[in-house]
C-alpha positions in Angstrom: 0.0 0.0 0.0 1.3 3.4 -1.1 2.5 4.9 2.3 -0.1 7.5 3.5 -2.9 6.9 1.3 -5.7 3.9 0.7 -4.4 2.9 -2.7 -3.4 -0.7 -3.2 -0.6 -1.4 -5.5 0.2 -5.0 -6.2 2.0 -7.4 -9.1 2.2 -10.7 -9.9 4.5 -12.4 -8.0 6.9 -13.5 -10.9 6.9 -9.7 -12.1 9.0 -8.5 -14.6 11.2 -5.8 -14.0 9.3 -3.6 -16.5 5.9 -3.7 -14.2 8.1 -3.5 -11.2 9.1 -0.3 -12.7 5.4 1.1 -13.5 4.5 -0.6 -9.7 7.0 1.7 -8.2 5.7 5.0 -10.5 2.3 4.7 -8.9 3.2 4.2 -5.8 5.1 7.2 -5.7 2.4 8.9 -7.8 0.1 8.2 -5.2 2.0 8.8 -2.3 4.2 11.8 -2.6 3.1 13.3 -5.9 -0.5 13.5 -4.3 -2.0 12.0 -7.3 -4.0 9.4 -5.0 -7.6 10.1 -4.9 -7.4 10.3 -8.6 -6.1 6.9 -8.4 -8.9 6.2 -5.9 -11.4 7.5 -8.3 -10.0 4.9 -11.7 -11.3 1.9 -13.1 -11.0 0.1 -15.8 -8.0 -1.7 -17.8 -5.1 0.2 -19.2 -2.1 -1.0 -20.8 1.3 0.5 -21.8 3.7 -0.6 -24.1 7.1 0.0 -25.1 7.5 1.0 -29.1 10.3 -1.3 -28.8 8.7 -3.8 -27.6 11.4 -3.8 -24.6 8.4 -4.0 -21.8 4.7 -3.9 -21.3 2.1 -3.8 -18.4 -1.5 -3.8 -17.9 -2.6 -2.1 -15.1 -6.3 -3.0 -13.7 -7.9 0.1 -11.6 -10.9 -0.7 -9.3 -11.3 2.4 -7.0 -8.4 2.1 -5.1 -6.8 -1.0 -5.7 -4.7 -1.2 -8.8 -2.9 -4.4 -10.0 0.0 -4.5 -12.4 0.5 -7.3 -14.6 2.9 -8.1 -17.6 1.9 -7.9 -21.1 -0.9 -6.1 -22.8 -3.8 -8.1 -21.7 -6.7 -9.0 -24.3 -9.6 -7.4 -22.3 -7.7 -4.0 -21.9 -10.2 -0.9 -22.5 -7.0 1.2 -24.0 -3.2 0.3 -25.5 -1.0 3.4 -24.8 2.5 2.9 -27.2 5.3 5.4 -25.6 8.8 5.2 -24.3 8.8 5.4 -20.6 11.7 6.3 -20.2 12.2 9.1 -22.2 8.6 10.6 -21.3 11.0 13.7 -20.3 13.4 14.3 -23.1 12.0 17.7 -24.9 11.8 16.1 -28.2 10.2 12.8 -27.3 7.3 11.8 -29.8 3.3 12.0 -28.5 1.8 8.9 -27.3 0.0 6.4 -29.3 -3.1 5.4 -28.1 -6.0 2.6 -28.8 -8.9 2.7 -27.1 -10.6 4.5 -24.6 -9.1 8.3 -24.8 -10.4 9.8 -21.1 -9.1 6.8 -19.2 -5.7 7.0 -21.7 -5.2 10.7 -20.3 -6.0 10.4 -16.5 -4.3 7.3 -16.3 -1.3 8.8 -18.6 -1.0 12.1 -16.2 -0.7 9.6 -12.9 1.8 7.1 -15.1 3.9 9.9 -15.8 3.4 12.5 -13.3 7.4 12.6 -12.7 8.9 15.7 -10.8 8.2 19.2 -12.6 12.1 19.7 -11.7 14.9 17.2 -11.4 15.8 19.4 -8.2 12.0 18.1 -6.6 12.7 14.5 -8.1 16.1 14.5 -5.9 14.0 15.1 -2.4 12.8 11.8 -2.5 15.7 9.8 -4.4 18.6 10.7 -2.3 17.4 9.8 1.7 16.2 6.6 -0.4 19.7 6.1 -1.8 21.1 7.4 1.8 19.2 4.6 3.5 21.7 2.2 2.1 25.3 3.0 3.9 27.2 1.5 1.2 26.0 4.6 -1.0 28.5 7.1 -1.4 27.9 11.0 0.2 28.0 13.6 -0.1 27.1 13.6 -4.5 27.4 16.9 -5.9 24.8 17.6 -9.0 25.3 19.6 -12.2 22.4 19.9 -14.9 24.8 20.3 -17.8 22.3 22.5 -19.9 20.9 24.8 -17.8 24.3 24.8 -15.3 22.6 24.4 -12.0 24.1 22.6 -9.5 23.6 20.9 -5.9 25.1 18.9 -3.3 23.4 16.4 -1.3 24.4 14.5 1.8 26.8 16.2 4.6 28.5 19.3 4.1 31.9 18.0 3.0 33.6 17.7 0.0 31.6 15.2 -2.6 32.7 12.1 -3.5 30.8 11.4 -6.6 29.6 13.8 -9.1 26.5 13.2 -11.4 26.7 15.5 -14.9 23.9 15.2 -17.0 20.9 17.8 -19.0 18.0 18.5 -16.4 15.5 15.9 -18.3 17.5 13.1 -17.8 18.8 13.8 -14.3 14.7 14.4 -13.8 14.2 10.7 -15.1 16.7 9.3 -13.2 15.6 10.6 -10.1 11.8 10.1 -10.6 12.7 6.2 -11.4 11.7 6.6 -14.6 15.9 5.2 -15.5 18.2 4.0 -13.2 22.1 4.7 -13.4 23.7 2.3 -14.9 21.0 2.2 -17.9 22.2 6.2 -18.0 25.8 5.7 -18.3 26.0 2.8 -20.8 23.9 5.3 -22.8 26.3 8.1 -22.5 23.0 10.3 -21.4 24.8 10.7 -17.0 28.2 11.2 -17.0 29.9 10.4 -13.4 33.1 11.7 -11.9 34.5 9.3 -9.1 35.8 5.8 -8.0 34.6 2.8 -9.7 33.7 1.4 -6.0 31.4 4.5 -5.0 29.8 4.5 -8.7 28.6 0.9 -8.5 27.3 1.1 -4.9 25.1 4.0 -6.4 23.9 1.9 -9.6 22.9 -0.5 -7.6 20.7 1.0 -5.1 19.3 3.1 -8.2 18.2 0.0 -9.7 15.9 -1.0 -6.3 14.8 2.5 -6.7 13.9 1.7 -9.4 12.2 -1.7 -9.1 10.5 -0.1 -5.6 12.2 -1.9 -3.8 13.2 -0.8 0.0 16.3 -0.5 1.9 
């Protein structure tokens, strides 16, 4: 259950990593984005697939419970065909969507309600990434486009510096990505020791995946 609200979220226990990933996205949509008694209010069966066919989920809405399942499932109301991950990127293309339009847009704005700033998305992702002790701190913060900056952890000299444009520092931090998926695509650059970087990856990836520390 999405802390501090009534909605339900639950997956199949086999889950792939994809509807782990959407799982995780309303959770946090409904709990800190304050998207849950829109949630509350949803039913019906909505599906989202990748254009690259590298993931799908169907998720069922029934008032407050919501269940995510793999694949697009044959008595889905409406198919929505986008890149989740790149929901952010200025010139990502529109959605295409099958089916039912009003539940394709309400359910699209709680999907992808990431932060409006990458600076918002980092209140919740670092104290989740601090919670593990192997993660390095403090990580200084540069949006390479729009040359903002910030530190987080204690007031010391960082260990680990993440450089990257504002969307994609946004995405990473929203669990829309995780880091290592950002560096092998040359879209994150990081400064630091090979140690500190992987310790990082890898609680990104529970991020993620929603899973705790």
């Amino acid at each position: 259950m999405a802390m501090g609200t009534n909605i339900l979220v639950t997956t199949e226990d086999d889950a792939t990593p994809f509807v782990l990933m959407v799982a995780a996205l309303l959770r946090r949509a409904a709990d800190a984005r304050g998207w849950a008694k829109t949630v509350a209010g949803l039913e019906g069966v909505y599906s989202y697939r990748s254009p690259n066919n590298n993931g799908a989920a169907t998720i069922r809405f029934a008032k407050g419970q919501v269940r995510v399942e793999r694949g697009v499932s044959r008595d889905t109301e409406t198919v929505v065909i986008n890149d989740l991950n790149r929901i952010l990127d200025p010139n990502t293309r529109k959605p295409q969507v099958k089916g039912s339009r009003r539940l394709s847009v309400t359910a699209g704005k709680v999907l992808e309600s990431a932060a409006d700033t990458w600076q918002e998305g980092a209140e919740l992702f670092w104290p989740a990434m601090f919670a593990d002790p192997d993660v390095p701190r403090p990580v200084l913060v540069t949006a390479t486009d729009t040359q903002e900056s910030d530190s987080f952890g204690p007031n010391e000299p960082a260990v680990l510096e993440l450089r990257g444009p504002s969307y994609r520092l946004a995405a990473l931090f929203t669990g829309l990505t995780w880091l290592g998926a950002e560096l092998r695509q040359g879209d994150i650059g990081v400064i630091g020791s090979a140690t500190a970087v992987a310790a990082l990856s890898h609680r990104s990836l529970a991020w993620t995946l929603g899973e705790q520390a």
